[in-house]
C-alpha positions as CSV (number, residue, x, y, z in Angstrom):
1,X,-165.3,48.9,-45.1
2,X,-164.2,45.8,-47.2
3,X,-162.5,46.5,-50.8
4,X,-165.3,46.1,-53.0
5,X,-162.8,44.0,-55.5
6,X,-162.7,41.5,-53.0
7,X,-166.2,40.0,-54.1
8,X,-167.7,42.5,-56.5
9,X,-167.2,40.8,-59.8
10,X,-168.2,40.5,-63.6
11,X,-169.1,36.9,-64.7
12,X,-167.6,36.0,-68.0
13,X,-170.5,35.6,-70.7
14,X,-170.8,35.0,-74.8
15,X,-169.6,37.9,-76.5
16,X,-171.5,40.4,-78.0
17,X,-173.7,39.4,-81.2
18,X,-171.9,40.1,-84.3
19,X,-173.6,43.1,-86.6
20,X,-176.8,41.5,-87.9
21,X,-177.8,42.8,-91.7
22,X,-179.7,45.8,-91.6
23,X,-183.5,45.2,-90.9
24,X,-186.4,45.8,-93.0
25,X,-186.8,50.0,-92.9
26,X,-190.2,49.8,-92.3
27,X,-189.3,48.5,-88.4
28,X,-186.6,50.4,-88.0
29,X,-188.8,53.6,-88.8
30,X,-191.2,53.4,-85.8
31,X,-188.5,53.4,-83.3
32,X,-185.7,51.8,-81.1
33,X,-186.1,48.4,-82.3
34,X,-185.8,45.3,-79.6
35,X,-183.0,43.7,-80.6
36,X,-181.0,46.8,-81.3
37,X,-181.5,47.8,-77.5
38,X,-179.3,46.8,-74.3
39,X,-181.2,45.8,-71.4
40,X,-179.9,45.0,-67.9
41,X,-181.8,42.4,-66.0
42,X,-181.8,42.9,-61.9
43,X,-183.1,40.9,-59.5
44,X,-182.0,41.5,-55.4
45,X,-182.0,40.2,-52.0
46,X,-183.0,42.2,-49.0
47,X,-183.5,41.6,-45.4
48,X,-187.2,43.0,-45.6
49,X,-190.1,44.8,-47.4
50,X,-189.3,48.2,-47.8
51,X,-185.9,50.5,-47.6
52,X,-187.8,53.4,-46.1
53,X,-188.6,51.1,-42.9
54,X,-185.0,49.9,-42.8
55,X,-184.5,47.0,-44.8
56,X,-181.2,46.5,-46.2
57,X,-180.2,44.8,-49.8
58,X,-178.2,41.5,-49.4
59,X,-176.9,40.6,-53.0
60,X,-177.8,42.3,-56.3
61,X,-177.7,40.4,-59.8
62,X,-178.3,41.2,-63.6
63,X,-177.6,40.1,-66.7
64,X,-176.9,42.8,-69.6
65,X,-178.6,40.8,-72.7
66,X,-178.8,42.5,-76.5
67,X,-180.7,40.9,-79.5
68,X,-181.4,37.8,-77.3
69,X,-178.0,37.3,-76.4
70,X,-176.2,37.6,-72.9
71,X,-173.5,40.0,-73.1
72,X,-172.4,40.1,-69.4
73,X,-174.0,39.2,-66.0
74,X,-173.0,40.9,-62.5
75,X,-172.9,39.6,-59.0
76,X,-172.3,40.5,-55.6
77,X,-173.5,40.0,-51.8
78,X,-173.5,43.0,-50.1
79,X,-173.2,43.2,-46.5
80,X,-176.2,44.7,-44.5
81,X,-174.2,45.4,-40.9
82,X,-177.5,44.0,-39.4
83,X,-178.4,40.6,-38.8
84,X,-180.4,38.7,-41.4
85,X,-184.1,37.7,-40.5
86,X,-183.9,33.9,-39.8
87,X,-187.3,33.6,-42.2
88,X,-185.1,35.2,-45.1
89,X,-182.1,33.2,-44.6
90,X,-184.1,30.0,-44.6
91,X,-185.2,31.5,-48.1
92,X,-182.6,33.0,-49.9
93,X,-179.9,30.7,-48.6
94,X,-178.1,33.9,-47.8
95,X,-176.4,34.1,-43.9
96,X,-174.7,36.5,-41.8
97,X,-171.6,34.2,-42.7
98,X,-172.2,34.7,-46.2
99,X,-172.1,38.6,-46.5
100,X,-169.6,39.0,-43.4
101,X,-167.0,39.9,-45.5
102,X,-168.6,41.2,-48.7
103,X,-168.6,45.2,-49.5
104,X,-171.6,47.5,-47.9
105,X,-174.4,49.2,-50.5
106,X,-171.7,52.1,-50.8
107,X,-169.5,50.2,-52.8
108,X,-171.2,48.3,-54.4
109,X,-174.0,50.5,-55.6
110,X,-171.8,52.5,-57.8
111,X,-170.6,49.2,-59.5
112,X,-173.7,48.2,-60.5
113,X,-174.7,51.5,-61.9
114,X,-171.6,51.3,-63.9
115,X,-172.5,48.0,-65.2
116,X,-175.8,49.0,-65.8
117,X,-174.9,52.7,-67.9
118,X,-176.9,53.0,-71.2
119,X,-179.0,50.3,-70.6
120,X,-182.7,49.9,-70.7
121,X,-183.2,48.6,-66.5
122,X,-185.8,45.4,-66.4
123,X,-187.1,44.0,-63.4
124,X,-189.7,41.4,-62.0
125,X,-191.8,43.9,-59.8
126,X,-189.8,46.8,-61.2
127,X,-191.3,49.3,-58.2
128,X,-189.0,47.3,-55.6
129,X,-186.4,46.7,-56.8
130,X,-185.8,49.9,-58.8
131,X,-187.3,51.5,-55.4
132,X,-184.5,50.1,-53.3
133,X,-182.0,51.0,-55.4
134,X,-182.8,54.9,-56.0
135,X,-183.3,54.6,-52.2
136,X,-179.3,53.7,-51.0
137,X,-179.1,56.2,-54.4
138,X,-180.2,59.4,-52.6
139,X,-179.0,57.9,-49.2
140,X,-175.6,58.1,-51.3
141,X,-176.0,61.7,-52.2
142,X,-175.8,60.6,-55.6
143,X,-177.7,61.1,-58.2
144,X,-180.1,58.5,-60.0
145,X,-179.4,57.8,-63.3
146,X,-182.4,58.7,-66.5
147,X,-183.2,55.0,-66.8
148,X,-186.5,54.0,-68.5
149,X,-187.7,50.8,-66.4
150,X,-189.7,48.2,-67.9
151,X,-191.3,45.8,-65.4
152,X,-192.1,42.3,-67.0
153,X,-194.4,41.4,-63.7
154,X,-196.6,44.2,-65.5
155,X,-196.0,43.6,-68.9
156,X,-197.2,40.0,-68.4
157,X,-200.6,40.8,-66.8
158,X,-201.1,42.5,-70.0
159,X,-200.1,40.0,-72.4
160,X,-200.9,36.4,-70.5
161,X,-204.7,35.7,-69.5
162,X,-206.0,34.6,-66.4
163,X,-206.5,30.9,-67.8
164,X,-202.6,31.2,-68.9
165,X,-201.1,32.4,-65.8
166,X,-203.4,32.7,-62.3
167,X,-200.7,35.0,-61.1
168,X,-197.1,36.7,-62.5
169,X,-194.9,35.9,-60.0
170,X,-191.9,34.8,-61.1
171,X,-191.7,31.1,-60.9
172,X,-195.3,31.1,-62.2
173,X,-193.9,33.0,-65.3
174,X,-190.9,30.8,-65.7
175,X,-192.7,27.4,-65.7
176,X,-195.1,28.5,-67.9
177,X,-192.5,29.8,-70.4
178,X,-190.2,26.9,-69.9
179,X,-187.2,29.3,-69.0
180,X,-184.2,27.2,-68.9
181,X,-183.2,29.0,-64.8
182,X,-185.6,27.9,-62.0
183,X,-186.0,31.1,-59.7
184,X,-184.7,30.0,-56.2
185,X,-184.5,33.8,-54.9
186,X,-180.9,34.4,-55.6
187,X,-180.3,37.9,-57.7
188,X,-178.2,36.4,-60.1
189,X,-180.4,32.9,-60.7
190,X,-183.2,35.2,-60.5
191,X,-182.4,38.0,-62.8
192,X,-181.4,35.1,-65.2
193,X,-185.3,33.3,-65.4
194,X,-186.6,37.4,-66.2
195,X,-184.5,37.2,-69.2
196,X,-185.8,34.3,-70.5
197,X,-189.5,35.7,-69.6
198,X,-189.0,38.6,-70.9
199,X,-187.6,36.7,-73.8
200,X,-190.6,34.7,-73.8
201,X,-193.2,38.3,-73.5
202,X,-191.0,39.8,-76.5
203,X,-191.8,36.9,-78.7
204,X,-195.4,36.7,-78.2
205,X,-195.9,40.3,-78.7
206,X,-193.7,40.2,-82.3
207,X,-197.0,38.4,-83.1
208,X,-198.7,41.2,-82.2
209,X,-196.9,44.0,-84.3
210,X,-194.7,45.0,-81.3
211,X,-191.2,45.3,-82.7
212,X,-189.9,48.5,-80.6
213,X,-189.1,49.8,-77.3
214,X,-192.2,52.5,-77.6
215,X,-194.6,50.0,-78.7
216,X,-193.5,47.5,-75.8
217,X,-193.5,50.6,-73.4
218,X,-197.3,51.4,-74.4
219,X,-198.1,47.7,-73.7
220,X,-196.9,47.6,-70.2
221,X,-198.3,51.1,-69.2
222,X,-201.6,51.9,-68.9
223,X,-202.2,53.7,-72.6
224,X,-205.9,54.8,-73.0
225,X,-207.5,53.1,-76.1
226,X,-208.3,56.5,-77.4
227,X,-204.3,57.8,-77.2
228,X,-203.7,54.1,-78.7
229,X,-205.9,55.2,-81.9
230,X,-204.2,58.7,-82.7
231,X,-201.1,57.0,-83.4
232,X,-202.4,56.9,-87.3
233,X,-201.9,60.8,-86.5
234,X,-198.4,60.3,-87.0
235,X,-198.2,58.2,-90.2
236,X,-198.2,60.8,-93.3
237,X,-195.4,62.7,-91.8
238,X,-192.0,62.5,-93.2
239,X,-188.5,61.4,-91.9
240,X,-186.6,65.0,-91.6
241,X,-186.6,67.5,-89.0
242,X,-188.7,70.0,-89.1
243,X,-191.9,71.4,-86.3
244,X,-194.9,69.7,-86.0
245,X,-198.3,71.4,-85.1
246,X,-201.3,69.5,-83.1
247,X,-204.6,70.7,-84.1
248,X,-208.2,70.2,-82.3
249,X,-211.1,69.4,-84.4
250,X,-211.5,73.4,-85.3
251,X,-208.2,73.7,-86.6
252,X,-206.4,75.7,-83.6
253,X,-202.9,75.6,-82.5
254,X,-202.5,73.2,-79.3
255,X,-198.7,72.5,-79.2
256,X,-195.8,73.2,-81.2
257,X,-192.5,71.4,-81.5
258,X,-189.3,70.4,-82.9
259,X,-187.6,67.2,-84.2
260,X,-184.9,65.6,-86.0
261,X,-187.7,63.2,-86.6
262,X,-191.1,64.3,-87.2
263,X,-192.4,61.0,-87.1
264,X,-190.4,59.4,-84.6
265,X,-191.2,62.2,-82.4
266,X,-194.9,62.4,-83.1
267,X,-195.4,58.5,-82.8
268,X,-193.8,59.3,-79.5
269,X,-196.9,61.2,-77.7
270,X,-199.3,58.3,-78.0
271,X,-197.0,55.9,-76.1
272,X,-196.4,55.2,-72.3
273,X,-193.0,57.3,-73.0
274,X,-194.8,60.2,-72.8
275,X,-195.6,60.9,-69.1
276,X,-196.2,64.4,-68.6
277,X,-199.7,65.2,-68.0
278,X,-200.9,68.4,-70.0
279,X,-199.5,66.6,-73.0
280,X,-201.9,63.6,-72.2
281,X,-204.7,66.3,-72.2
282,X,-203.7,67.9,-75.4
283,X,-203.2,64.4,-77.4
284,X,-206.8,63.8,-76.1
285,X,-208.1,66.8,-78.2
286,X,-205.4,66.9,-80.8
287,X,-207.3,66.4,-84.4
288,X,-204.6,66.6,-86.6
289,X,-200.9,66.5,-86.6
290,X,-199.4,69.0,-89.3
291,X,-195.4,68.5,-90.3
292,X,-193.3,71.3,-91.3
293,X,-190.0,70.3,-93.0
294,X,-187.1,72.0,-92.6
295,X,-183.2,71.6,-94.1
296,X,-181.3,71.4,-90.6
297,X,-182.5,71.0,-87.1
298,X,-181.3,74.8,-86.5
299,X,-183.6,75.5,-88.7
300,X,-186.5,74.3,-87.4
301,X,-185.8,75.5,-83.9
302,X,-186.1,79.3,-85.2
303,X,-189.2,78.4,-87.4
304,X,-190.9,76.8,-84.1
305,X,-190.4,80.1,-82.0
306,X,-191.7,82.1,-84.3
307,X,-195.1,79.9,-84.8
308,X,-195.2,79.7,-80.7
309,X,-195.1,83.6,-81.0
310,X,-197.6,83.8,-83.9
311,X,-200.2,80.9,-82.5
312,X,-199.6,80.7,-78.7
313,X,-200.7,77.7,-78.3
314,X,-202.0,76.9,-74.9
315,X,-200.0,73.7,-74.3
316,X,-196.7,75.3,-75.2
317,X,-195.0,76.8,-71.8
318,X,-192.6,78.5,-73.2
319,X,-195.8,80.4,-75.5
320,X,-196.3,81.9,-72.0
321,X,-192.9,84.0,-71.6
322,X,-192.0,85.0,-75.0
323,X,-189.5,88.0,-72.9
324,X,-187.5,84.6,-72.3
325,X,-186.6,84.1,-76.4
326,X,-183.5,85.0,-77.6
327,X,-182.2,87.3,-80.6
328,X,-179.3,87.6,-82.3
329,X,-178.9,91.0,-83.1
330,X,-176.1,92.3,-85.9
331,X,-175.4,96.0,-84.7
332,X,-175.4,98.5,-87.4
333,X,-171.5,100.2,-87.3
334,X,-169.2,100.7,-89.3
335,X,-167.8,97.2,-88.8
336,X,-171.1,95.6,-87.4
337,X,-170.8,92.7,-84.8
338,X,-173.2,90.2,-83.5
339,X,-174.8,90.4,-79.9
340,X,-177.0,88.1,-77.7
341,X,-180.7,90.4,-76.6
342,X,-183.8,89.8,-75.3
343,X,-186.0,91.9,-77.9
344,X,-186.8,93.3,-81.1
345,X,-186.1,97.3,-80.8
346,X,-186.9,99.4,-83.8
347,X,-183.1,100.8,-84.3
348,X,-182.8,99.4,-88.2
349,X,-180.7,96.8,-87.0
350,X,-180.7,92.8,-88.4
351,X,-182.6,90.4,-86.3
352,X,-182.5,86.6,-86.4
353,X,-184.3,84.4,-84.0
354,X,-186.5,83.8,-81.9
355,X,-184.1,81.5,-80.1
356,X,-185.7,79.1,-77.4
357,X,-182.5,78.3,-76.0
358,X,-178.9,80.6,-75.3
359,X,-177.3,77.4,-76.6
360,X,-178.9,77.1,-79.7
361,X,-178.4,81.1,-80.1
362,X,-175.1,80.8,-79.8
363,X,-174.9,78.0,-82.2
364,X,-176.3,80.4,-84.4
365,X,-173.9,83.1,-83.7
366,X,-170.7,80.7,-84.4
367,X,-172.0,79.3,-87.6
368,X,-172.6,83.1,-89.4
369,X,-169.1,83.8,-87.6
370,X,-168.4,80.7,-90.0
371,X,-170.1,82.0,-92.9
372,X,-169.7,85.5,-92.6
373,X,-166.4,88.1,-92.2
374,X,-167.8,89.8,-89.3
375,X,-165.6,91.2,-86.5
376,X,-165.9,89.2,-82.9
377,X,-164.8,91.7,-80.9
């Protein structure tokens, strides 16, 4: 195998944006706002269609970009240790020659995964490229990193009309938004014209009220209408943690949950972040949203078990298996001490709880250990 240092290398870009004055709170309320949020452009070669069938990636590109600025870009050829199609070579440009002495996908995977931590991954046909890369991933033994993926191929079909753009393939895109790279299938040129659509998708949808990573998210997914109109659901509740209650049209208990963020949190449910099934269901009979505040997050994690043990909502799992809550119990002795149990007995003791989590619990039992003079052993 070939050092990976050898051809695996960061180009030199503008430096990051200095801090920008704070924005209008308003924006910054609904969510992860756009220009506060680093995305990593990638665009790749391969020698074929699909990874599962054998194709092997060629060269991989991106460019890390934050508030419309480039902040780093990343290249390398990768060699495939199979010969190149002739049709591909005569379109990427890219020969056996070329990659010959360049690192194979086990070297340079990891670097760009390392280029690409904490970022939000953006690609042109995001199902390909991020396909082939959590392929060699799990090939690797290694696993895939929580990246949210936005795919500008998709987000254009929803914001360009037919008239605009006949198709959303990538040079279509480019031309039509003037983007100062022509796509010539190289990764790096490549990734380099998706910034400037994506660019190009993010400022006609600031026209449309889009100014966050949520409300771009429900854009490019496939949001029902109806989950689009709940949103309004979400407005009267307040900034602070606390637990929030979804309510049909007859007042009864469909979910309950906790925040740092009520309305952050709520807002969440009626975008394309939210992707788990049964809570697509409940938002589609949810009436009301009802906010409890509460002074710390610890706070409202205890207040939340106790309503899931009070209303048992039918979306709440965890209303399911109440043995599973936790207690903590203060033993009546002469020198009493706190314990971690399972349930409630009727000895005179001191409860607190229910706990959802033996973390939280034992947060719980270090901060009266804090408070309190009571004996730890």
């Amino acid at each position: 195998m070939t050092a990976p240092m050898e051809t695996l290398h960061r180009i030199p870009a503008q430096p990051p944006p200095a801090p920008r004055r704070p924005v209008q709170a308003s924006f910054d309320e609904l969510g992860r706002l756009l220009r506060e949020v680093t995305f990593c452009v990638v665009d790749l070669e391969t020698t074929g269609g699909s990874a599962a069938a054998g194709s092997m990636i060629t060269e991989i590109g991106a460019v890390k970009v934050r508030g419309g600025d480039v902040v780093a870009e990343f290249q390398t050829l990768v060699n495939p240790y199979t010969p190149i199609p002739p049709f591909i070579a005569v379109l990427t440009g890219i020969t056996d020659a070329m990659v010959a002495g360049a690192p194979d996908i086990g070297a340079a995977l990891p670097s760009f995964l390392e280029f690409a931590s904490g970022c939000l991954l953006v690609a042109h046909n995001a199902p390909f490229d991020v396909g082939f890369l959590r392929h060699f991933a799990t090939q690797q033994g290694r696993p895939w990193p929580a990246f949210e993926v936005l795919d500008t191929a998709r987000l254009a079909r929803r914001v360009l009309t037919r008239d605009e753009a006949p198709d959303c393939k990538l040079a279509t895109l480019a031309r039509i938004m003037r983007c100062g790279t022509t796509p010539n299938h190289r990764a790096l040129e490549d990734a380099r014209a998706t910034v400037d659509v994506l660019h190009g998708l993010i400022e006609r949808l600031g026209c449309l009220g889009v100014h966050t990573v949520e409300e771009l998210q429900t854009f490019s997914s496939r949001v029902s209408t109806a989950q689009r109109r709940k949103r309004h659901l979400a407005e009267q509740l307040p900034h602070a943690p606390g637990v929030y209650l979804f309510r049909d049209e007859r007042g009864r208990v469909l979910y309950i949950g906790t925040s740092k963020d009520l309305r952050v949190r709520v807002r969440s449910y009626f975008t394309a972040s939210e992707t788990r099934s049964r809570m697509g269901e409940m938002v589609g009979l949810a009436a009301t949203v009802e906010g409890i505040t509460c002074a710390t997050p610890l706070e409202a994690e205890i207040r939340e078990m106790r309503l899931i043990a009070e209303h048992k909502p039918r979306y709440n799992r965890r209303s399911r298996h109440p043995e599973r809550a936790i207690w903590v119990k203060l033993t009546r002795e002469p020198w009493p001490r706190l314990s971690l149990v399972r349930s409630v007995l009727d000895d005179d003791a001191c409860y607190v709880g229910p706990f959802g989590s033996l973390r939280t619990a034992e947060k719980a039992v270090h901060a009266l250990h804090d408070a309190f003079p009571i004996r730890q052993c």
